[in-house]
C-alpha positions as CSV (number, residue, x, y, z in Angstrom):
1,X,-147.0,-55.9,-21.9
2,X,-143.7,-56.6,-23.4
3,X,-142.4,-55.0,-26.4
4,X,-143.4,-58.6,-28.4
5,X,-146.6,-58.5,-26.9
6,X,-147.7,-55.0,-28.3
7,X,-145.9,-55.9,-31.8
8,X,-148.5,-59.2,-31.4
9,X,-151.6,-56.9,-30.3
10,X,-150.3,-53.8,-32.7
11,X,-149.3,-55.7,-35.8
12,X,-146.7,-53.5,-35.9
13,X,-143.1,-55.5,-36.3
14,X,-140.7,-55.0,-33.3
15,X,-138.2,-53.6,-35.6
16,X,-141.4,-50.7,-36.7
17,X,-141.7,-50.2,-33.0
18,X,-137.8,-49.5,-31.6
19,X,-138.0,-47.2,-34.8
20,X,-140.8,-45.4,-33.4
21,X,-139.1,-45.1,-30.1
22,X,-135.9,-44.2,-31.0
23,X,-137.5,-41.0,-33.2
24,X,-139.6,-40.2,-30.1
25,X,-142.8,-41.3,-31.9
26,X,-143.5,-43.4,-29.0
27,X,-143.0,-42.9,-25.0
28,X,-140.6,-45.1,-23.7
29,X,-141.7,-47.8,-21.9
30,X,-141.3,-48.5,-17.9
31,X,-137.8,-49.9,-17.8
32,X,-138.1,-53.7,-15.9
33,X,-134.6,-54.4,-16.2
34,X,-131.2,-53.0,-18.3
35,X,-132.4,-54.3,-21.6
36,X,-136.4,-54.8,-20.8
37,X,-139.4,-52.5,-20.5
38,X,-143.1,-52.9,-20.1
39,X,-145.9,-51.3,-22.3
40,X,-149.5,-50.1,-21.9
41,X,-152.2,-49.3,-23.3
42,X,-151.3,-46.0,-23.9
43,X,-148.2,-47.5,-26.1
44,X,-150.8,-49.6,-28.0
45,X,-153.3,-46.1,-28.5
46,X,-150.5,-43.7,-29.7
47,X,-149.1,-46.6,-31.9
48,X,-152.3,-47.0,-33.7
49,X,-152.0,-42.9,-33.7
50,X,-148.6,-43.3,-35.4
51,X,-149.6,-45.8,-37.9
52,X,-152.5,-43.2,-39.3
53,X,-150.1,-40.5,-39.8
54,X,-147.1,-41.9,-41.2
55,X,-148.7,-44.8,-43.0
56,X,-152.2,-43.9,-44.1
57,X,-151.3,-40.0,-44.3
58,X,-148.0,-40.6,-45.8
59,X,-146.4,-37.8,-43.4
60,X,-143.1,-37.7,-43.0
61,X,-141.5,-38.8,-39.3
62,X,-140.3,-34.9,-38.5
63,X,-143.6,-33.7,-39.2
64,X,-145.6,-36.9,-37.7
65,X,-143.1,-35.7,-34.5
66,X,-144.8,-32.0,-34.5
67,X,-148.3,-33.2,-34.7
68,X,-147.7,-35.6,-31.7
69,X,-146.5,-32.8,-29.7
70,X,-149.1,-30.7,-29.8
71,X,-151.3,-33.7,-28.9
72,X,-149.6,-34.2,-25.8
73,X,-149.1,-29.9,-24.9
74,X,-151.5,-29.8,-22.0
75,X,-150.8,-26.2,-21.7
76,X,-154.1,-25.3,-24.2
77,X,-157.3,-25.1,-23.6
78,X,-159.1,-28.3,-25.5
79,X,-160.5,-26.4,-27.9
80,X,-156.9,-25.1,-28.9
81,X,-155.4,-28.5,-28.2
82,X,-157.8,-30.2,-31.1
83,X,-157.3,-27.1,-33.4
84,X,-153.1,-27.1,-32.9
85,X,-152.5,-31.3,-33.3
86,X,-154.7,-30.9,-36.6
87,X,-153.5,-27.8,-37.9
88,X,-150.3,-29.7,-37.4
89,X,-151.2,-32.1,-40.1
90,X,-150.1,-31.2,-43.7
91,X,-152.3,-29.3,-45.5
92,X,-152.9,-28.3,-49.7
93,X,-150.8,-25.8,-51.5
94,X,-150.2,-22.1,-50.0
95,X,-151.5,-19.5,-51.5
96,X,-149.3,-17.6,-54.0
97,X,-149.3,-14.1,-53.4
98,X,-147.7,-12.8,-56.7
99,X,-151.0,-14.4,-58.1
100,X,-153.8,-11.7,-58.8
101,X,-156.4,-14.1,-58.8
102,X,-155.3,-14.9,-55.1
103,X,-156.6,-11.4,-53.7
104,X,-160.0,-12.3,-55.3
105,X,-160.2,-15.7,-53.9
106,X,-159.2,-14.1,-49.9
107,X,-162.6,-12.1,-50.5
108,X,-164.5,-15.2,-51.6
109,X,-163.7,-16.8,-48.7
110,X,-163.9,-14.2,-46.3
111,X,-167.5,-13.7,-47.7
112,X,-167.9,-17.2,-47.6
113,X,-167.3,-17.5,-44.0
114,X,-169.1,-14.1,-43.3
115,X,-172.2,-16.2,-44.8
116,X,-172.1,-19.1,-43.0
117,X,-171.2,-17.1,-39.8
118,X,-168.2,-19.1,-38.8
119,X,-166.7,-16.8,-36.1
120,X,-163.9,-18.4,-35.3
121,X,-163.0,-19.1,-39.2
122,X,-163.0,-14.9,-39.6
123,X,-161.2,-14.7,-36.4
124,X,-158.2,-17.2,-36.7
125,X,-158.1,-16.2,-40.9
126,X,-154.8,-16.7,-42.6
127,X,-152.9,-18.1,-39.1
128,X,-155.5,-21.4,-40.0
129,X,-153.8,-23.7,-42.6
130,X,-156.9,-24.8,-43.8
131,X,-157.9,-21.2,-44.6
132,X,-155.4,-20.4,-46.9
133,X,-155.9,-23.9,-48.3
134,X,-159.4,-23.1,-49.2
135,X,-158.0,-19.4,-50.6
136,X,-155.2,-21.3,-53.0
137,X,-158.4,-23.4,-53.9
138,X,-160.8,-20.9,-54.9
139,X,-157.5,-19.1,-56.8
140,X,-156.6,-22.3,-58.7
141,X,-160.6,-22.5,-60.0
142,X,-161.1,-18.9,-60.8
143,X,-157.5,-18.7,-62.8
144,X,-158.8,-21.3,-64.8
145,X,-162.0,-19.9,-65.7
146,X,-164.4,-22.7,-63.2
147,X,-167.5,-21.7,-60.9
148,X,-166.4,-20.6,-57.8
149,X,-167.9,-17.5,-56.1
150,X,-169.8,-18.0,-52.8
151,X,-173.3,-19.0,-53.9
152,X,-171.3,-22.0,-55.6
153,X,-169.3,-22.8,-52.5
154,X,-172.1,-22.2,-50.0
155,X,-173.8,-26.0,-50.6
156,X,-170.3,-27.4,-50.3
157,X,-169.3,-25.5,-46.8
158,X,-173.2,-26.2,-45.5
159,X,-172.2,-30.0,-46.4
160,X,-168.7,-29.9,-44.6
161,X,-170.6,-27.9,-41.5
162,X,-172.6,-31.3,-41.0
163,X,-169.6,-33.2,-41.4
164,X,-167.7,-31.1,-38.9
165,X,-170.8,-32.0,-35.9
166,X,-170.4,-35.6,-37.0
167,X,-166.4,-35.3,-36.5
168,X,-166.4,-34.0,-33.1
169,X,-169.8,-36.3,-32.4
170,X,-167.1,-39.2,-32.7
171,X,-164.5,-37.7,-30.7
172,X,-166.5,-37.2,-27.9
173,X,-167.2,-40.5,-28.2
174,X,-163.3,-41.5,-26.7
175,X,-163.4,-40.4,-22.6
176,X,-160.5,-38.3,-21.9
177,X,-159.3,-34.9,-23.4
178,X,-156.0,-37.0,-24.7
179,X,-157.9,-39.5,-26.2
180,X,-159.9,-36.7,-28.1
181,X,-157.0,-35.2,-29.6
182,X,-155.4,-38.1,-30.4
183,X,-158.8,-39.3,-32.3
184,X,-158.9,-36.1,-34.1
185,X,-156.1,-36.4,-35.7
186,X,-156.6,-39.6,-36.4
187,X,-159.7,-40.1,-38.2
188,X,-159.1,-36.6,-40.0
189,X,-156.1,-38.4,-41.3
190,X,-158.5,-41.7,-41.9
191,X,-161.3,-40.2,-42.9
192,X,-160.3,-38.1,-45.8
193,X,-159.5,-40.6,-48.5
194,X,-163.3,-42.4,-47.5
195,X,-164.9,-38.7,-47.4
196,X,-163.2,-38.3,-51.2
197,X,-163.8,-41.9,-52.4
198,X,-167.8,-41.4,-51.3
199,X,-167.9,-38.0,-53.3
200,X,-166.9,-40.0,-56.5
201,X,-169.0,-42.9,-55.7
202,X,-171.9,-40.6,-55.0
203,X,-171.0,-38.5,-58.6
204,X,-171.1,-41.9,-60.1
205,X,-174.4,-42.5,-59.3
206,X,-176.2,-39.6,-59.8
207,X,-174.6,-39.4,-63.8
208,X,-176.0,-43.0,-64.0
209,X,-179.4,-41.9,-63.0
210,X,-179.2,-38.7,-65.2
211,X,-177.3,-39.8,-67.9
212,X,-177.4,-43.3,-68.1
């Protein structure tokens, strides 16, 4: 397709789109003649890709850059290709080490994880982004005096271990490995703000039927 078509079937301007390519958020097209060039589906996939991150996620173009490279580094294994384009992906606040409450919260979660035997969580520890996002967590709540020692976190990680088999049920839904990745990313990007609006919803409803 021509660059007008995939604007048309994209609805993402023209202008959007040679902005895309010239920051090497998009592959460049096959080249048809000095000032022409053809596009695929492929272009019209990773375009939809590039529309969750920097417009639904809000991430910034340099960073949207990183995660799409290690969506295309081949090199990994695919387990190691999924867990390096989302890890990519901007995560909460870092842990502040000058914080005693931080040390506390490390052993929380490493117990935490030691409970629900997630391996790989124990193994990969502070390298994972979302570990020491769930450490900062746990230190924000316990500096400010709220519940948050492991038999209060358990229902919550035994409710995001369902989640996680119905994540990777849906990206084994796309064919190839690429295609994985890319859906990864994207519906963790996608998915978030619908995971957080449900949780209110669902708080909603059960203080009407307690309290109301």
């Amino acid at each position: 397709m021509r660059l007008a078509e995939l604007s048309e079937r994209s609805g993402v301007p023209t202008a959007t789109i040679k902005y895309y390519l010239r920051e090497q958020l998009l592959p460049p097209g096959r080249r048809v003649s000095a000032t022409q060039a053809e596009y695929d589906e492929e272009h019209l996939r990773r375009l939809r890709l590039v529309r969750a991150l920097i417009q639904v996620g809000r991430i910034p173009v340099a960073v949207a850059r990183d995660v799409l490279a290690a969506v295309a580094d081949d090199s990994l294994d695919h387990h190691m290709r999924l867990g390096a384009a989302v890890w990519s992906i901007p995560h909460g606040p870092e842990p502040d080490e000058k914080d005693p409450a931080t040390d506390r919260a490390r052993r929380t979660a490493d117990a935490l994880l030691e409970r629900l035997d997630w391996g790989f969580g124990r193994q990969t520890g502070a390298d994972s982004p979302a570990y020491r996002m769930l450490v900062a967590g746990i230190a924000t709540m316990s500096r400010l005096g709220y519940p948050c020692d492991v038999e209060q976190l358990l229902p919550y990680a035994r409710s995001a271990a369902e989640l996680g088999v119905i994540d990777l049920d849906l990206v084994e839904r796309y064919e190839d490995e690429e295609e994985q990745v890319e859906a990864a990313v994207a519906l963790t990007v996608l998915y978030e703000p619908v995971l957080l609006s449900l949780r209110r919803l669902a708080q909603a409803e059960e203080s009407h039927r307690r309290f109301g």
